[in-house]
N, C-alpha and C positions, 0 to 999 in steps of 0.2 A: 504494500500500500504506500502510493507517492504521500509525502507530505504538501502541504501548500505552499510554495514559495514566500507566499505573501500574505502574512498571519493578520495583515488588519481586512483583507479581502473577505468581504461580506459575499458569498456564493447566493443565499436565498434573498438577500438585499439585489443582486443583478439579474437575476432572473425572475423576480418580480418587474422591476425595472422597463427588463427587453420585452416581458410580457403585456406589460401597458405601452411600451411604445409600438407594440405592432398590431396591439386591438382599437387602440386609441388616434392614431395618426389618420386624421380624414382626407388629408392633402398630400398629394403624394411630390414631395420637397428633392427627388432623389437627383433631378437635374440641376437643383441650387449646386453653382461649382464653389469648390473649395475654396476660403479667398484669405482664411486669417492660420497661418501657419507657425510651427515649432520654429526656432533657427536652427538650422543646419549645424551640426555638432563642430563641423572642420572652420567653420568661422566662428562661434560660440567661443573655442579655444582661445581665438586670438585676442580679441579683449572683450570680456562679458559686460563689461560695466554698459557698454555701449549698445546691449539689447535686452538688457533688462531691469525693469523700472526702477527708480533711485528716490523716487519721490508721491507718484500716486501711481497706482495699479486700477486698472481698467480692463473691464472684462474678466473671464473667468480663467485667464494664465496662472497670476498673480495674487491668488485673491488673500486678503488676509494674512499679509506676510507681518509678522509685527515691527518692522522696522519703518513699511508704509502705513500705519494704522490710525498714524498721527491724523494722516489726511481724511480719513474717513466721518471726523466731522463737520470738516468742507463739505462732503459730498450731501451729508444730509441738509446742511445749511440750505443747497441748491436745490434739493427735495423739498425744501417745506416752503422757499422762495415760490417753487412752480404752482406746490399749493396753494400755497396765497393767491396767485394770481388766478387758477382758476377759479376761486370765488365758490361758486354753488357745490361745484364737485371736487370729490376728495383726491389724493395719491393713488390710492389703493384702485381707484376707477381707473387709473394709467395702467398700474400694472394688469390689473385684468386684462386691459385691452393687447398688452403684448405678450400676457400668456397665449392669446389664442395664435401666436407665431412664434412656437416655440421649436416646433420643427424647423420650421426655417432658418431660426437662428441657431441650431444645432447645427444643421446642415453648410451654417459658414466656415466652421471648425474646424482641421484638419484633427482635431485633438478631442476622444471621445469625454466628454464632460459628464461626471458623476452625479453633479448637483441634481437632486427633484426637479421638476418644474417652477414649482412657486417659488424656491431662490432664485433661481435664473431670472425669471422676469423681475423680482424684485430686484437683481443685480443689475440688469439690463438698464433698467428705471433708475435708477439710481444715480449709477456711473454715466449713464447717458444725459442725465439732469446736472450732474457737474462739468461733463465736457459742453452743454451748448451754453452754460454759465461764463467759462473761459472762453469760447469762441465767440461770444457777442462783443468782445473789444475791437475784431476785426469788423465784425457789421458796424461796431458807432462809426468808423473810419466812412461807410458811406451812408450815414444818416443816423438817425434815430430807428431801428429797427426796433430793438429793447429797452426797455427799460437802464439805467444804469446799472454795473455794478454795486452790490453790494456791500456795504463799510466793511462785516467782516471779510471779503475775502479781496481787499484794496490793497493788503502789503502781498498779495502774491501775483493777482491782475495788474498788469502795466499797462499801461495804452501806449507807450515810450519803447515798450520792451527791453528795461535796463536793468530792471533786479532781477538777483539770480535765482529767485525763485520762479521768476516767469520763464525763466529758459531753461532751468530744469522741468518745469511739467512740461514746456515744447516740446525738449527731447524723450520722454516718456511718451508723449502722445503722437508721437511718429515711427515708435516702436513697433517692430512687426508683432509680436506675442502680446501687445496692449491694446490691439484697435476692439472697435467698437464696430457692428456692421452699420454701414450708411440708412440703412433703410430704417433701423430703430432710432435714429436721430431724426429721421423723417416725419417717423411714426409720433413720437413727442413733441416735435412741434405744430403737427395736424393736429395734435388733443389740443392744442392752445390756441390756433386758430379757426377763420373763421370758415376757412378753405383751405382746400389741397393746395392749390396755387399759390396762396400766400405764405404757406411753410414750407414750396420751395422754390418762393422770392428770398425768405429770411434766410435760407442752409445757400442758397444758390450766394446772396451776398456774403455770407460769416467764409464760406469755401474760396469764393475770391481775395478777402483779403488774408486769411490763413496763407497762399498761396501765394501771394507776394510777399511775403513775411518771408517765408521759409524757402523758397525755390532759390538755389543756389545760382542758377541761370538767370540772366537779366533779360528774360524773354516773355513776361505778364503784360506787356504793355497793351499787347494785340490780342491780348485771351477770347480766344473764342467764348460760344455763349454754354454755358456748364449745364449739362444732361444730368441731373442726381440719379437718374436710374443707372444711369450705363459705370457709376462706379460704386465699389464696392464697401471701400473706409476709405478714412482720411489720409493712408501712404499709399492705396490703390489710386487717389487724385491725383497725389502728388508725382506719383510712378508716369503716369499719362500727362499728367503737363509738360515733362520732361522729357517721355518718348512716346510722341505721340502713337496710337493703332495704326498699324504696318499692315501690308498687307500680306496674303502667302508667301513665302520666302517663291517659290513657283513663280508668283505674278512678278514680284522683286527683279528679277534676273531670267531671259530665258539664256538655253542653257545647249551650245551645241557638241555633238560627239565630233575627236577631233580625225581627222583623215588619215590616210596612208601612211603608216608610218616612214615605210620604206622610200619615199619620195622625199622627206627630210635629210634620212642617210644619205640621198647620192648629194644632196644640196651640200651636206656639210663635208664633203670629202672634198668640194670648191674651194666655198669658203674658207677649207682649214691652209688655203696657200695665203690669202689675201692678209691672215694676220701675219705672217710670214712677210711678207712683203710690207706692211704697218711695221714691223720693227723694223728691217732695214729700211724704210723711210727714216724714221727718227735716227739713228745711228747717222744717215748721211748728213742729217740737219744740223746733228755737234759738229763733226766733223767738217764740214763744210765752212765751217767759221775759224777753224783751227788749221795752218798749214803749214808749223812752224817743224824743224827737228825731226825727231821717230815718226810725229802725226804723220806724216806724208809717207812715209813708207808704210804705216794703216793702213793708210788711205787704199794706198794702191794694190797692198793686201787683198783689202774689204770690195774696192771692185774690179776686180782680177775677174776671168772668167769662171775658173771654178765654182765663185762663190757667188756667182750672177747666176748659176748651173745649181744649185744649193737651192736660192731663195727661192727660185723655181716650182720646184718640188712640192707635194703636199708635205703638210706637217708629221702627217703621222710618218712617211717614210722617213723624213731630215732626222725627226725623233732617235729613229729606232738605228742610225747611222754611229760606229764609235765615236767618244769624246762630246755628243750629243745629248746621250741619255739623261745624264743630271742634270741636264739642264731642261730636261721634260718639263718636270711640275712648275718650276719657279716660273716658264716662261708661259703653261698652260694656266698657269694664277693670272699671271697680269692682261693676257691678250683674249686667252679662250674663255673664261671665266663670262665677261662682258657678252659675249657672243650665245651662253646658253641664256642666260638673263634675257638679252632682246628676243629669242626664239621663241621661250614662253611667252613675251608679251606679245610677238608682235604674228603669233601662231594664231591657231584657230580658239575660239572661245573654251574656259576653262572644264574637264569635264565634268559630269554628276557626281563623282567618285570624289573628287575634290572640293567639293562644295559641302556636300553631307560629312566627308570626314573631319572632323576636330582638327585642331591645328595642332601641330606639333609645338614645344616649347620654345625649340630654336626662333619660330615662327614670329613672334612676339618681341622678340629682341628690337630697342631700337637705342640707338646714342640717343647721350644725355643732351638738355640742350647747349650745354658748352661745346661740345664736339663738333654740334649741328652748326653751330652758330662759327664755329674755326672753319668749317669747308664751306661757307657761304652762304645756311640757311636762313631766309628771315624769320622772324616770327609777328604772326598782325591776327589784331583779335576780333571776333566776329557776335553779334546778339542774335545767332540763329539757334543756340543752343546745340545738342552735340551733331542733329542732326549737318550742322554747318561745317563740321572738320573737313579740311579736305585740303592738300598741298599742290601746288601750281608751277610745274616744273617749267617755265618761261619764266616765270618771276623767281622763282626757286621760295618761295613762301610758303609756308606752313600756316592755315589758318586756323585759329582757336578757340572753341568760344569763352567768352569773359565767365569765371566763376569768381563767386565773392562768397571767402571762409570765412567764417565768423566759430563762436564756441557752440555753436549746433550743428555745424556743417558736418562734421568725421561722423557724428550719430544718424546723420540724415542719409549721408551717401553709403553708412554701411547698410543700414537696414532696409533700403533701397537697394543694393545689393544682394541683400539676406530672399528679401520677397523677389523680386528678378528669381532669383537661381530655385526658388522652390514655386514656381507658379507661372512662368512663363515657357511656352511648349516652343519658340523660336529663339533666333540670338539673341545674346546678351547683351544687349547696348549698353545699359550705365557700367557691368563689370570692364566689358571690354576697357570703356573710356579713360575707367578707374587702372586699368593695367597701362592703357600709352601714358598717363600723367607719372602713374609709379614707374614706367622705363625712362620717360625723360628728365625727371628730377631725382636726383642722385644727393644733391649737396644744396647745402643753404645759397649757394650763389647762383644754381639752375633757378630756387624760387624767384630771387631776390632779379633775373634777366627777367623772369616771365613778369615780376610784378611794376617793373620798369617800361614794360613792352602795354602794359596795358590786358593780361589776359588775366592774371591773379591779381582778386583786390583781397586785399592780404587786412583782418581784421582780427589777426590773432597776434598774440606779442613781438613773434619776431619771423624771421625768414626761416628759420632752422623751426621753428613748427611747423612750418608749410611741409616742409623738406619732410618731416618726422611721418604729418598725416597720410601723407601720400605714398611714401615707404612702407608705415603699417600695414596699408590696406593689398597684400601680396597672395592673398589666399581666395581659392574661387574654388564654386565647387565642379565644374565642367569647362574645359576650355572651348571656348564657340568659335563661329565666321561671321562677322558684320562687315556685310559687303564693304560699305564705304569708307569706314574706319579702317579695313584689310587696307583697302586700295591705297589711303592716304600712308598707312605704316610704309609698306613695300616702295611705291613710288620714292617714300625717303629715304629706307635704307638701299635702294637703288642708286639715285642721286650720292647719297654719300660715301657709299662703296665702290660709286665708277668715280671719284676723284682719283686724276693720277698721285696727289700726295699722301690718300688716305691708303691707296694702293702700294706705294713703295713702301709707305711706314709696316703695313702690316708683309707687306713681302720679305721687306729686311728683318723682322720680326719670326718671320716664320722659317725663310729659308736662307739667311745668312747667319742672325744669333746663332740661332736653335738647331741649326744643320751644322756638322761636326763633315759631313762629306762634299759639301759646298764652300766651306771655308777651306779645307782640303785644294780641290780643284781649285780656288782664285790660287794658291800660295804655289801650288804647281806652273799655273798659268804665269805667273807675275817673275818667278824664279826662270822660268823657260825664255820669255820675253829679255829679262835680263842678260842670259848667257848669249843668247842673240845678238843683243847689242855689242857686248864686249866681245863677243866673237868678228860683229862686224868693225868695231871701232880698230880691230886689230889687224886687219885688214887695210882699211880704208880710214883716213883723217878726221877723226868727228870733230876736231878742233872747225875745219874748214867747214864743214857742214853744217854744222852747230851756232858758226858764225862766236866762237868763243875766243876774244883772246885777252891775253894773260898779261899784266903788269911788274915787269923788274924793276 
């Protein structure tokens, strides 16, 4: 006989439970999608303070922690406010009313909830009565919708938004494991009004100014007109301000299969002479300025017929030629390299294969923007929000959109992040964005370029916190493809990677430092050339050649 893992587990308590839930449900809620979720355990890890409430708990995540319990009589303050105002009728008539959508709001969950019924709706009620109490400083901003705040709850409501207590409940109340579902804020301000309509003129104003508050994007200016139905809570808003509904990744991109492979192979068996001939171009261009001494016997060297007989050649034969070989890779780095790069670009559209597959890690690499900014990247910032990134290889410009950090933003963009990666069935747009800011800022002076350029407006203490937030955030739970964001990545490290300085640096790095049989061959080479000379000077006058002469 098993024991019960779990000694406070009521057995006849849950199957009374499932047993009224499946006599008793007259509405069948099964298509309500999931929309208020656990956080992810692999970001949980990285800093928890940042998804889980610190100051009031909201909904049935949280409930009754005793370190939030303080706030608990905030909340009822905001319960017996409501009552007051409805005058004839009581609280308890609220709650009624949203027991009778109790499945529904079950049904928002991801996380099977214990509670009865009649806590839940009193919870509902409740929590729901203190969050549209906090959210009416955004409606005073355009009008008189409510009432004022409250005396007692004036040292934590700002209108200013400058005490820290107002921006600790902000970031609790954009917490993914804290939301509240949309429709039960709906549903309590229809009990106070006089219509549907006009509770949601009142949520439709308090969600607008919420949303300038908090959208890290300087992109509310043109806010479309807000649908309450089509979202789900207050980070599900927030999520959608920010990336607007995309369409099928299908509609996004079509998508062609690429052709004959074998019709590239004869191409690049051409091709592979013309870089062959690109290097000796440049060899005759130093040269060519140079005709003083040995140069000239180079020269003559270099274009003698043999070696005109040489250039000739495809590569792969010159290759595979003695005294040639080592010098395969270093010269297929600098020349060939460039050449697989344009073939992908400038080949047939990317296949299926490549678009469905996840990206590899390498994939995502990008320089810092110091780096960017030494090989001639600019950088110029844009209010289209992320959907606006995008680099412009004639200007060589990287565009960004403006984000402004303040002491809410690392909570905002993680849990924003958190809900992304457990609720969104295509790419990950805010993670991706959060991964090119974390490749490009490395160091407090990468912040301190972007906040000079105009893309960071920088509202936390110093440039090394920027640096810090954007470092932390390194952890996703899936690596994705967002088309435009890809494109803007690769086009850069394209750009950066085909500089000839960025080129030689990393060539001398790889195959000079770092090769023990390369530096070999020059010392052979350089030694050979020497005994040459003095072979020849012993022959023939280098004084006279050289044009050197000597003072007694």
């Amino acid at each position: 006989m098993t024991s019960n893992p779990n000694p406070s587990f009521d057995e006849i308590k849950w199957v009374i439970q499932i047993r009224r839930t499946l006599d008793e449900e007259l509405e069948d809620y099964s298509e309500v999608p999931v929309c208020i979720f656990n956080v992810p355990k692999t970001l949980m890890a990285t800093k928890p303070d940042s998804y889980v409430p610190q100051e009031v708990a909201l909904g049935p995540y949280h409930p009754w922690r005793p370190e939030l319990y303080e706030m608990e009589r905030y909340k009822l303050a905001a319960a017996r406010r409501i009552q007051k105002y409805l005058q004839s009728l009581k609280f308890h008539s609220l709650v009624d009313q949203l027991s009778k959508h109790e499945a529904r709001i079950r049904a928002c969950y991801h996380k099977f909830l214990e509670f009865n019924g009649e806590t839940l709706s009193w919870m509902m009620a409740i929590d729901a009565s203190f969050l549209l109490e906090f959210l009416q400083v955004y409606a005073v901003k355009e009008g008189p919708v409510l009432t004022r705040v409250s005396s007692r709850m004036s040292h934590i409501v700002d209108y200013s938004g400058t005490k820290s207590a107002h921006n600790a409940i902000l970031r609790d109340m954009v917490m993914l494991e804290n939301q509240i579902p949309l429709f039960v804020l709906r549903k309590v301000l229809e009990f106070q009004s006089s219509s549907l309509d006009q509770a949601d003129y009142k949520l439709c104003s308090m969600l607008a100014g919420f949303g300038d508050d908090l959208c890290p994007f300087g992109m509310t200016e043109d806010l479309p007109e807000i649908e309450v139905a089509e979202h789900a809570h207050l980070l599900d808003f927030l999520y959608h301000l920010i990336v607007p509904r995309l369409k099928e990744p299908s509609e996004l991109m079509e998508v062609m299969e690429n052709e004959n492979e074998s019709s590239e192979g004869e191409e690049g068996s051409f091709e592979d002479s013309s870089y062959v001939h690109q290097l000796f171009e440049e060899m005759c261009k130093i040269l060519s300025k140079l005709n003083h001494g040995p140069v000239r016997i180079i020269k003559n060297i270099i274009f003698s017929k043999p070696v005109k007989l040489i250039v000739k050649l495809p590569w792969k034969i010159v290759s595979n030629l003695p005294g040639f070989a080592i010098l395969k890779y270093p010269v297929e780095y600098l020349f060939f390299s460039q050449n697989d790069e344009n073939k992908q670009e400038n080949g047939n559209s990317i296949s299926i294969s490549n678009i469905i597959k996840p990206p590899l890690i390498e994939e995502i690499t990008i320089p810092s923007v110091s780096e960017l900014s030494k090989s001639g990247v600019r950088f110029s910032p844009t209010n289209g929000g992320i959907s606006s990134i995008a680099f412009d290889a004639k200007t060589v410009t990287l565009y960004l959109p403006t984000v402004s950090l303040d002491v809410n933003a690392e909570v905002i963009l993680r849990n924003l992040v958190a809900y992304e990666s457990s609720n969104a069935s295509g790419p990950l747009i805010v993670t991706r964005y959060t991964e090119l800011m974390n490749g490009i800022i490395d160091t407090k002076e990468d912040a301190k370029f972007l906040r000079e350029r105009g893309i960071i407006l920088n509202r936390l203490k110093s440039d090394e916190e920027v640096a810090d937030l954007w470092n932390g955030m390194s952890k996703s739970i899936r690596l994705t493809k967002v088309p435009f964001l890809d494109k803007a990545i690769e086009d850069v490290n394209k750009y950066h990677s085909g500089r000839w300085k960025i080129k030689a640096g990393k060539f001398m790095k790889r195959y000079v430092f770092s090769s023990w049989q390369f530096l070999t061959f020059l010392a052979a080479i350089l030694i050979l050339l020497l005994m040459t000379l003095q072979a020849f000077c012993s022959v023939y006058s280098c004084r006279r050649i050289f044009k050197v002469t000597t003072h007694q």
